[in-house]
C-alpha positions in Angstrom: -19.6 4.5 -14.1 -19.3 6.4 -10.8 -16.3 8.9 -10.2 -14.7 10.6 -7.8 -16.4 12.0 -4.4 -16.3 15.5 -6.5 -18.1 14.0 -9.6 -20.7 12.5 -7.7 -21.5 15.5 -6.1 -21.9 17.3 -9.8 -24.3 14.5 -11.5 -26.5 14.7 -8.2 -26.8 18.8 -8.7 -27.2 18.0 -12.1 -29.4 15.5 -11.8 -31.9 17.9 -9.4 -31.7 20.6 -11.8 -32.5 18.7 -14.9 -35.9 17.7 -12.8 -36.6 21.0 -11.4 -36.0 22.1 -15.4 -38.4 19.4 -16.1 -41.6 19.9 -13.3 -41.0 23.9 -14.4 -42.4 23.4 -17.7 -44.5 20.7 -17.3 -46.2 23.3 -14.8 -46.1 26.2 -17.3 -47.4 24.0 -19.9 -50.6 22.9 -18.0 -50.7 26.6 -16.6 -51.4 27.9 -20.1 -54.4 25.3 -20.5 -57.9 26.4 -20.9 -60.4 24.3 -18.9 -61.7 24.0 -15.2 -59.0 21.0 -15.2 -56.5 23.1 -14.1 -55.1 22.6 -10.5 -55.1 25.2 -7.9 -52.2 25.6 -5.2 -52.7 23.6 -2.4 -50.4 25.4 0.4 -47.2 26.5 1.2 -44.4 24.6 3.0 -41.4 25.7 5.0 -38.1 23.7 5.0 -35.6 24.5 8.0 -32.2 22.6 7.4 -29.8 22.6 10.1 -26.7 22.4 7.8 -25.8 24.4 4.5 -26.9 23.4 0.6 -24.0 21.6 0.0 -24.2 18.5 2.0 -25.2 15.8 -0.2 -27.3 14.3 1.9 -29.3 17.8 2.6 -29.8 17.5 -1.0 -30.7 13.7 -1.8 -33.6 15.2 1.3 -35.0 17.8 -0.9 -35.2 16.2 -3.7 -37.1 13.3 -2.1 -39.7 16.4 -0.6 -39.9 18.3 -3.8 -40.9 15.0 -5.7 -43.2 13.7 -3.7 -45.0 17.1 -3.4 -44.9 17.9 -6.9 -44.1 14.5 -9.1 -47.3 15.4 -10.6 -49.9 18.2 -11.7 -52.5 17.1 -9.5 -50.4 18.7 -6.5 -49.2 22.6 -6.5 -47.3 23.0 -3.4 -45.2 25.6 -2.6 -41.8 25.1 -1.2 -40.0 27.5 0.8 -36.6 26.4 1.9 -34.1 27.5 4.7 -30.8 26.6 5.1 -29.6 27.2 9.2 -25.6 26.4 8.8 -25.7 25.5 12.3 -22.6 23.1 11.7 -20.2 26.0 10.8 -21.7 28.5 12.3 -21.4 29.1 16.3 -22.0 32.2 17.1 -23.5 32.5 20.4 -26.6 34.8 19.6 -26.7 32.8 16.2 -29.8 31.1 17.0 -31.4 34.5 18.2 -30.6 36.2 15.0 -32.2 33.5 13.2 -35.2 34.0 15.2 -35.2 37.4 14.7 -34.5 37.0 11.0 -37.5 34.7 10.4 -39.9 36.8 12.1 -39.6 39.6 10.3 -39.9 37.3 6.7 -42.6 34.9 7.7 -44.5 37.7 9.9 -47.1 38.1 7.1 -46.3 35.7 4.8 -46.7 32.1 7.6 -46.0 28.8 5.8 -48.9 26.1 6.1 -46.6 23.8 7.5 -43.2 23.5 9.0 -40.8 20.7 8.2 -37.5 20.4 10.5 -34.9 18.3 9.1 -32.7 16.6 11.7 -32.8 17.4 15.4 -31.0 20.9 15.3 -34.1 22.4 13.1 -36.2 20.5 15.4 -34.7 22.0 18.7 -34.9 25.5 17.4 -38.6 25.2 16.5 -39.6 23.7 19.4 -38.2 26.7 21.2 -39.1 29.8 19.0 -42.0 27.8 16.8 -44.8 29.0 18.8 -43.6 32.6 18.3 -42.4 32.4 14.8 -45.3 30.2 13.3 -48.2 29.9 15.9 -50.0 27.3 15.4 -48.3 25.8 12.6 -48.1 22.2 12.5 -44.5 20.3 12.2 -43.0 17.4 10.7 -40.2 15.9 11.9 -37.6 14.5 9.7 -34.6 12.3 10.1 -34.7 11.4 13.8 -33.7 8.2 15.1 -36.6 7.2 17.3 -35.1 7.2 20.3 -34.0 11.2 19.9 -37.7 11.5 19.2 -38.7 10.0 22.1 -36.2 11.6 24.3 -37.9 15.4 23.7 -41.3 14.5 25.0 -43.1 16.3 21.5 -46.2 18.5 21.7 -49.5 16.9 19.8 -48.7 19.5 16.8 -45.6 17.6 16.2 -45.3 14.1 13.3 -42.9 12.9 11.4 -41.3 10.7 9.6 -38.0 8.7 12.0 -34.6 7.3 10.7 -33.8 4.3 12.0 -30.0 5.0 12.7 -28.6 1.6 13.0 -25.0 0.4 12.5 -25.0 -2.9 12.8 -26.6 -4.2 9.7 -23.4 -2.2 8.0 -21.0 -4.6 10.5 -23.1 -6.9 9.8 -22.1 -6.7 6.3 -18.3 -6.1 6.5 -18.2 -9.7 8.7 -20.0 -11.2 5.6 -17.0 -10.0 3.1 -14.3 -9.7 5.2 -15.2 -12.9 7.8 -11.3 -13.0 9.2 -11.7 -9.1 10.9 -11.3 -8.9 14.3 -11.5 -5.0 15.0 -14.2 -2.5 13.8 -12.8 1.1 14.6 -15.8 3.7 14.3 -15.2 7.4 13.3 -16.7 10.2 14.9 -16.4 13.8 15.2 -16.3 16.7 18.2 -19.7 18.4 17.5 -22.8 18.1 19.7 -24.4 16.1 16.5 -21.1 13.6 16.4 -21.4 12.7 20.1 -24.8 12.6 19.7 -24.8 9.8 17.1 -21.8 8.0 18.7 -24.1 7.4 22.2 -26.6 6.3 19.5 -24.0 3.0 17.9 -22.4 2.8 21.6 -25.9 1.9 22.7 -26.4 -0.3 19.6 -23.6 -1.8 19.5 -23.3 -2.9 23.2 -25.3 -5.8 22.2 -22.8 -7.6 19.9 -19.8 -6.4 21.5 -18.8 -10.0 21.7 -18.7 -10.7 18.2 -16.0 -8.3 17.3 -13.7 -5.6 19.2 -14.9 -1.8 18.7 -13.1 0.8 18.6 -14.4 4.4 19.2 -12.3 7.3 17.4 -13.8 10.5 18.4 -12.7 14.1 19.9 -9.7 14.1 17.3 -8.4 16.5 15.0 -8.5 15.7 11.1 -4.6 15.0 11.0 -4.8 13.3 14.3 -7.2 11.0 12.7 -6.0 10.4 9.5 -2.6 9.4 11.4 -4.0 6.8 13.5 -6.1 5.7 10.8 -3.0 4.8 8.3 -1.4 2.8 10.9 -4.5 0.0 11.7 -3.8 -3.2 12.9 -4.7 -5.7 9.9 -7.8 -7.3 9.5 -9.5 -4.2 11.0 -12.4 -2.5 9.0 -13.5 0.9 9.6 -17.2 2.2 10.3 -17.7 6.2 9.2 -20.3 7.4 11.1 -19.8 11.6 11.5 -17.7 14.2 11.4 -19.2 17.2 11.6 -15.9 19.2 13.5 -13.0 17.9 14.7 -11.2 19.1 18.0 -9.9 22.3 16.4 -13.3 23.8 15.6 -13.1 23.3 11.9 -16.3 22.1 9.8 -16.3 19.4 7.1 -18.7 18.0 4.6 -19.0 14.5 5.0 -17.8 13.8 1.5 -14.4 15.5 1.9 -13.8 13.4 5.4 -14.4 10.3 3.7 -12.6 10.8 0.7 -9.3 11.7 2.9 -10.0 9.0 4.9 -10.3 6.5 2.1 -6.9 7.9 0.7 -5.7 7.9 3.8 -6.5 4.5 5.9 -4.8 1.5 5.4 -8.4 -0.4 6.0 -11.2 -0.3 3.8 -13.6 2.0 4.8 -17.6 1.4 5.4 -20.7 3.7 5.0 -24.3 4.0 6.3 -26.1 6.3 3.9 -26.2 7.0 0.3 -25.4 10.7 0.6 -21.3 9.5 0.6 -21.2 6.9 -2.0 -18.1 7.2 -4.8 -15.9 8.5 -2.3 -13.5 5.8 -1.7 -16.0 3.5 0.8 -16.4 -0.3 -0.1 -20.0 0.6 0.6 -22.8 -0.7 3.8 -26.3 -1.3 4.2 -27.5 2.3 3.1 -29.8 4.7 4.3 -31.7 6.2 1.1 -31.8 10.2 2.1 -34.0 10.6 -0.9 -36.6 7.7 0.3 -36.4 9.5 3.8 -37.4 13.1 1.8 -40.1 11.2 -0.4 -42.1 9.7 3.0 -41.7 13.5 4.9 -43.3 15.3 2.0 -45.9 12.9 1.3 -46.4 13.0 5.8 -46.2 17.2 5.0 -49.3 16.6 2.1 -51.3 14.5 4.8 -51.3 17.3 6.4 -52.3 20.0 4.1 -54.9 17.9 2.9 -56.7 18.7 6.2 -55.8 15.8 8.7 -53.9 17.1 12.0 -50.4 15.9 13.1 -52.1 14.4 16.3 -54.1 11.6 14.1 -50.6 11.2 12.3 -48.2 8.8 14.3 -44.3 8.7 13.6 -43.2 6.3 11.1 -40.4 5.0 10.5 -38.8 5.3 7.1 -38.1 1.8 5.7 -35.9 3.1 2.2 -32.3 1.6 2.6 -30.4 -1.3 0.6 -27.3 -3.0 0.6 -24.6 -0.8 -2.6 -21.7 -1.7 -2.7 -18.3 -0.8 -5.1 -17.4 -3.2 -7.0 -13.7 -0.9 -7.6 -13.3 -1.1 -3.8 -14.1 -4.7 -3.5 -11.7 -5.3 -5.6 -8.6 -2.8 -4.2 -9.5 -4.7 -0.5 -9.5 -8.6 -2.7 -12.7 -9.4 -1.6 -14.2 -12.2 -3.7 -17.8 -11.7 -5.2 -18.6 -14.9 -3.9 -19.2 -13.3 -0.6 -21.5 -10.6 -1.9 -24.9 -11.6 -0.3 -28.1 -11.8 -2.5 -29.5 -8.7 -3.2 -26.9 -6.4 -2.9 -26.2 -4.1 -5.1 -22.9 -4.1 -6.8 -22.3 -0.7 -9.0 -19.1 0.2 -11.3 -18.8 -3.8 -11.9 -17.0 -4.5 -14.9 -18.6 -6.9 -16.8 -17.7 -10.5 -18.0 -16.6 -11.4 -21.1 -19.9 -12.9 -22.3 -21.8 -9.9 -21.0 -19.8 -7.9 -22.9 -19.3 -9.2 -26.0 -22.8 -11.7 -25.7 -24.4 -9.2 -28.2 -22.1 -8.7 -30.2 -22.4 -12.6 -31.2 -25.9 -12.4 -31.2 -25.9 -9.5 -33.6 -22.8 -11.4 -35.9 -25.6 -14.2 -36.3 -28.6 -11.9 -36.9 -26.6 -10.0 -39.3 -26.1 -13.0 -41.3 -29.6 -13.8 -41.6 -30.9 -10.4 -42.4 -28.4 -9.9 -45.1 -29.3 -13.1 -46.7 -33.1 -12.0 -46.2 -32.0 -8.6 -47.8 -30.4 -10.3 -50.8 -33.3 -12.2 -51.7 -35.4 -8.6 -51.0 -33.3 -6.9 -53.5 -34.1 -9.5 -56.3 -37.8 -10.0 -55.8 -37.6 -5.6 -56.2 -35.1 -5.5 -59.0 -37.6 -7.8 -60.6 -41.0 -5.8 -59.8 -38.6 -2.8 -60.7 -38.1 -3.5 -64.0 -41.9 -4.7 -64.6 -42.5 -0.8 -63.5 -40.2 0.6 -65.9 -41.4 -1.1 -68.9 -44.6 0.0 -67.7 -43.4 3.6 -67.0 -42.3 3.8 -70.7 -45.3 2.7 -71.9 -47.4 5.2 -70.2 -45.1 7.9 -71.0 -47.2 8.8 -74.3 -50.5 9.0 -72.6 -49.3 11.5 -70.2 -47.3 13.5 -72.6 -50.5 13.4 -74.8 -53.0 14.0 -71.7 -50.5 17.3 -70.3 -50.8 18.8 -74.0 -54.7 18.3 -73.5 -54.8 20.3 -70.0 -52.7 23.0 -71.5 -54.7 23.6 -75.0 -57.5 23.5 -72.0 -56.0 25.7 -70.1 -55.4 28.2 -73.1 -58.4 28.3 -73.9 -59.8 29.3 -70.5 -57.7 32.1 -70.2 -58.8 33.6 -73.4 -62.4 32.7 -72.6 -61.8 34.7 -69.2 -58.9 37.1 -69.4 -59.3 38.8 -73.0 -62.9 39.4 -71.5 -62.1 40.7 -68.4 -59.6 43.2 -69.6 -61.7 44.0 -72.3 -64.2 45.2 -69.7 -61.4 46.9 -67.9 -60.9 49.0 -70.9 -64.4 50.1 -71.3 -64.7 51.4 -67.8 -62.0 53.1 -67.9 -62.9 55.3 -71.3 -66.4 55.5 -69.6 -64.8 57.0 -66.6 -62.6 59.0 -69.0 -65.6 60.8 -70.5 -67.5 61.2 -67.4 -65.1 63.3 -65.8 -65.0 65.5 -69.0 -68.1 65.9 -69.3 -68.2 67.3 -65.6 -69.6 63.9 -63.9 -66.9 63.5 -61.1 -69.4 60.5 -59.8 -70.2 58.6 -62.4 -66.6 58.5 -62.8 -65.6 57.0 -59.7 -68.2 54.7 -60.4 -66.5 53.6 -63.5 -63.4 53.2 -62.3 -64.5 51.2 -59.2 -66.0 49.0 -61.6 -62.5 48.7 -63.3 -61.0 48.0 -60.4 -63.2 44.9 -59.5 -62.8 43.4 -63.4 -59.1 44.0 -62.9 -59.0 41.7 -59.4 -61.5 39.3 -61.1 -59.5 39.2 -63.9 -56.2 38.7 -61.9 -57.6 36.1 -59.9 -58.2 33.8 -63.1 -54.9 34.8 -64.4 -53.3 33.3 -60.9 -55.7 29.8 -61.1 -54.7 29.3 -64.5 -50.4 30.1 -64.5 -50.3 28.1 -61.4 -50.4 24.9 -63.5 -48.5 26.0 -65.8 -44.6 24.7 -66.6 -42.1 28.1 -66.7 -41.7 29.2 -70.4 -37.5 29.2 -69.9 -37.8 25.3 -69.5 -40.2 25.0 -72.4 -37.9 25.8 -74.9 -34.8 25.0 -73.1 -33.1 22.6 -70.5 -32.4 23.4 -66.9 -28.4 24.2 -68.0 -29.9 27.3 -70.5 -33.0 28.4 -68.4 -30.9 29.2 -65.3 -28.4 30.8 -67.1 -30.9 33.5 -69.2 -32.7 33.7 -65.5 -29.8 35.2 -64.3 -28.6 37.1 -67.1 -32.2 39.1 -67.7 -32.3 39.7 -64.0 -28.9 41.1 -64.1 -29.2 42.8 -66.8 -28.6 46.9 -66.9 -27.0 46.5 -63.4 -23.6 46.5 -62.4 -24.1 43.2 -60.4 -21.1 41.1 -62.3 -22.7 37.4 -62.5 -21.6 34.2 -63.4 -22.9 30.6 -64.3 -21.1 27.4 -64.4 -22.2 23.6 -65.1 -20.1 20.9 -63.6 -20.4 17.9 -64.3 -22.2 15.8 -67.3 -25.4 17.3 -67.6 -28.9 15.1 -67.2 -32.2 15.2 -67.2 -34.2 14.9 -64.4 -37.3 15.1 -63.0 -39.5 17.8 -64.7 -40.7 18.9 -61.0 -37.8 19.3 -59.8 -36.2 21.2 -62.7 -39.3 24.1 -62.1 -38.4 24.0 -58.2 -34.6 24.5 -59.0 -35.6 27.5 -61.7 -37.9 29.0 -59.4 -35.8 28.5 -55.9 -32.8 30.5 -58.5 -34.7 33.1 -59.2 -35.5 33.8 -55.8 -32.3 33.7 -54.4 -31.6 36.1 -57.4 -33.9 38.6 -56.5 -33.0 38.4 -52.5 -29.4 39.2 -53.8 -30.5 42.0 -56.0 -32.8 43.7 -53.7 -30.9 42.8 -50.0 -27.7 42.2 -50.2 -25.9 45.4 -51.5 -23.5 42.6 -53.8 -21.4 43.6 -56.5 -20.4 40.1 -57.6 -22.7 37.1 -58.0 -21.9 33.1 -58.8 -24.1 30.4 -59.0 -22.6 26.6 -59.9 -24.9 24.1 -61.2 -23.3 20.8 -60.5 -24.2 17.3 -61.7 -22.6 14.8 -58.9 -22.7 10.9 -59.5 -25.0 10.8 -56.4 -26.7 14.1 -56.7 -27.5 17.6 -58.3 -26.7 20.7 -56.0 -27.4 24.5 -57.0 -25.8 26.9 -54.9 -25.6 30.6 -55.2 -23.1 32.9 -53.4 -22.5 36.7 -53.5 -19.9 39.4 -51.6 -22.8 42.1 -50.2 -23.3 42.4 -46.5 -24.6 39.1 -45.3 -26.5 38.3 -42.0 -26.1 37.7 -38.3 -27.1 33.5 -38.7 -27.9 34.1 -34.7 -31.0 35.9 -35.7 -33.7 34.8 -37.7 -33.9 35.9 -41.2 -36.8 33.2 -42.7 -38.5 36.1 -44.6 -41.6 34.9 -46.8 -38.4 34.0 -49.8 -36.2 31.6 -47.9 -39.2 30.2 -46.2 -40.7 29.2 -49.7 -37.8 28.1 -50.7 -37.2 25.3 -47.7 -40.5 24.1 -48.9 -39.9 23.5 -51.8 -36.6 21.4 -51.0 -38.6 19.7 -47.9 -41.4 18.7 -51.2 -38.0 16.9 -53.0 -36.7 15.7 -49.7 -33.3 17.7 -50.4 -31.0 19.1 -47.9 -30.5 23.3 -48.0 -27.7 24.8 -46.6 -27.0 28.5 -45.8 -24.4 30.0 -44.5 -23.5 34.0 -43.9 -22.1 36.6 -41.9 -22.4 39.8 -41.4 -19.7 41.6 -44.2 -18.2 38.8 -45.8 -21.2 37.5 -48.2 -23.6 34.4 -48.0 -23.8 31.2 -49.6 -26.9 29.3 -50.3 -26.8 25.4 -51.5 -30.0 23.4 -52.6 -28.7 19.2 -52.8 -30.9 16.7 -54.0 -30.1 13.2 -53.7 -29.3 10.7 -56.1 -33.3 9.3 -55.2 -34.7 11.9 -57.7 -32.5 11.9 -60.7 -33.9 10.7 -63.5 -32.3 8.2 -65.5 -32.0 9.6 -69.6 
């Protein structure tokens, strides 16, 4: 839904930093590629705005440029923006300090091209250009034809034109409100403001006998808003510009509407999109950010070696018909008269668009759960089949894990009793050698202990890595972690406790290991780390799952920083393996508390 005049403002900055967020990566990214794909700048381009960052419109413009310059990797052009304030701004050596001002930046570093948004920027380049940027080509941008026209323009200048035309907004308001008999058209006192009013004068001279105009313009803000709260009836209002009023004071376009939509007792129309959610039922709309797309792609013409003498003006064609559905329905006019094609934003919907899905989902729901019911007894049946044969099978593994271990046994005494038997013999050899005065055969000896020993260690690892922990051979989970945590504590004055909650049960034999072996980790990290003098850990059997946790008082961590030491990193793998959830929490001083859940999907059932 569209807000205020305020809000509207905030989503379109947001909206222009979430893509210059977006191109920044997506540039870093393919930066850090290796390959001759990779693009190479293909210039520079300067941006002169007449007015300050903050019109909307100035930045619906930029936008439009920076996407069609660099909407993909294929393009690397550099942007260089300037904003001239000329609105607010009337100094009268301003424009010779700007001059002054650019020369001394772009002395040494000149732009590739110059574009000149709106016929302020133009003016001033057209006067200073060939001294600030010699033979640097233009482009125009946002100039009704007829102002282009009008300046007689040197073969180094193109563009892209605005068609600044008022009437297909009239047009418009007749269409929804066919019983008005007066349009009163707003204007400012700036050089800009009459500028554009001789521009709808001219245009509207044409079809001055289909409705009475009225020309506001010269007037201060409160002058304005006074005569514009007091309208005859059936009397619509055109906002063209109001740059200044008669007292000298600037204003953003948004602000003037706004007041003026609060204000007037007419409703209020619009000819560009750069104002919209301000109050104004709406108009047929210039799109700012079409008119910045066609200048930049006119700007890449350019750069890409064609000259702005084989580039005629061109008109840009991006406007449509938006209006507010909230102000269409504060002035009671009927959708009925909404013409085809138009755009209607913040409409509530109808019932049946609102609730049309919710009926359709009622109906699919019903059909999927009887689908699921009949899915839940076809499994309960193929369950039970794999239970009965689970228990039958239950011997034969039993039977062949008894075979891998007498295997395993005897591999180990096949390899290990031999290798440190050999370790033994080297090292007496390299005992007598260095008393009998042989310092080298010694350390020949000894290097030769040295490799039996890693040999020997290496078979030891290949052949305990199968093996299940000796606690939970002759013990459940319950006793094992409980004598884990006693003959680790032992001999220290580390106070620890164990508790069970819950019934005890069995479950799976892989996870019972993972659960020994994650608590003797988080054992030793509290041992050797934390600096605690107390130590719990809780063993709880939940109807839906089994959860260790651990928790002492030492000194705790920052959980800003990362502390995923080898430990704590072998421990999330171990609960990622049994698709369990592991919780930490800590901070610095006041202890930490560790908590391994796993759900109710791998208990076994006894």
């Amino acid at each position: 839904m569209r807000q205020d005049c305020g809000h509207s403002i905030e989503k379109r900055r947001s909206a222009s930093t979430s893509g210059a967020l977006l191109v920044g990566f997506l540039v870093l990214y393919w930066a850090a590629q290796a390959g001759t794909g990779q693009a190479e700048s293909t210039g520079t381009v300067l941006v002169l705005y007449d007015g300050g960052r903050e019109f909307a419109g100035i930045q619906l413009i930029d936008r439009g440029i920076e996407s069609a310059m660099n909407g993909s990797l294929s393009n690397r052009v550099a942007i260089l923006r300037e904003y001239m304030d000329l609105t607010r701004i009337r100094s009268t050596n301003y424009e010779h300090v700007l001059r002054s001002f650019y020369r001394a930046k772009y002395s040494s570093n000149a732009p590739d091209v110059v574009v000149a948004v709106r016929g302020r920027a133009l003016d001033f380049l057209l006067k200073a250009g060939h001294e600030l940027f010699p033979g640097v080509p233009l482009v125009s941008c946002g100039m009704d034809l007829r102002q282009i026209n009008a300046r007689k323009l040197p073969p180094t200048v193109t563009g892209i034109s605005l068609e600044v035309t008022y009437w297909p907004t009239v047009a418009l308001a007749l269409t929804l409100q066919p019983d008005t008999e007066e349009v009163v058209f707003v204007h400012g006192a700036s050089a800009s403001d009459h500028a554009l009013e001789a521009l709808v004068r001219d245009e509207l001279h044409d079809h001055a006998q289909r409705v009475k105009c009225t020309y506001l313009s010269g007037l201060s803000i409160d002058e304005l808003l006074q005569k514009l709260s007091s309208l005859p009836s059936r009397t619509v209002i055109q906002f063209v510009s109001f740059a200044q009023d008669s007292q000298g004071r600037s204003f953003i376009p948004n602000e003037v509407i706004g007041r003026i939509c609060r204000t007037a007792n007419a409703p209020v129309y619009i000819n560009s999109d750069d104002v919209l959610d301000c109050g104004a039922v709406g108009g047929d709309l210039i799109s700012f950010e079409g008119l910045g797309t066609d200048t930049g792609r006119h700007a890449l013409r350019i750069l890409a070696g064609e000259t702005p003498a084989s580039i005629p003006f061109a008109a840009s064609a991006a406007r449509a018909k938006i209006l507010d559905a909230r102000q269409l329905a504060r002035w009671r006019i009927p959708y009925a008269r909404v013409p085809v094609g138009a755009v209607v934003l913040n409409r509530a919907p109808t019932l049946w668009e609102e609730y049309h899905w919710r009926i359709v989902g009622g109906l699919s729901l019903i059909v999927l759960q009887s689908a699921l019911i009949a899915l839940l007894l076809l499994q309960r049946k193929h369950r039970r089949a794999a239970e009965e044969n689970l228990r039958l099978s239950d011997h034969h593994k039993q039977t062949a894990v008894l075979e891998e271990r007498n295997r395993m046994a005897r591999d180990m005494h096949d390899t290990l009793a031999q290798g440190f038997t050999g370790v033994i013999v080297q090292l007496e050899a390299a005992k007598n050698a260095f008393a009998n005065g042989s310092p080298a055969e010694g350390e020949e000896h000894n290097r030769r202990a040295r490799d039996l020993a890693r040999q020997s260690l290496g078979e030891a690892r290949r052949s305990i890595k199968a093996l299940r922990p000796q606690a939970l051979e002759n013990s459940d989970l319950c006793v094992a972690l409980d004598g884990a945590m006693k003959l680790m504590t032992a001999g220290t004055s580390l106070r620890a406790e164990f508790t069970v909650r819950g019934q005890p049960r069995a479950i799976m034999q892989l996870h019972e290991e993972n659960l020994l072996r994650i608590h003797q980790e988080l054992l030793t990290n509290a041992i050797k780390h934390s600096g605690a003098t107390k130590i719990k850990a809780t063993l709880s059997f939940e109807k839906a799952s089994v959860c260790l946790e651990v928790q002492d008082d030492g000194t705790g961590f920052d959980m800003a920083r990362k502390h995923d030491g080898f430990g704590l990193l072998g421990i999330r793998e171990r609960v990622d393996q049994m698709d369990g959830e592991i919780t930490v929490e800590s901070s610095v001083g006041k202890g930490t508390r560790i908590a391994v859940v796993l759900p109710n999907l791998h208990v076994a059932t006894p």
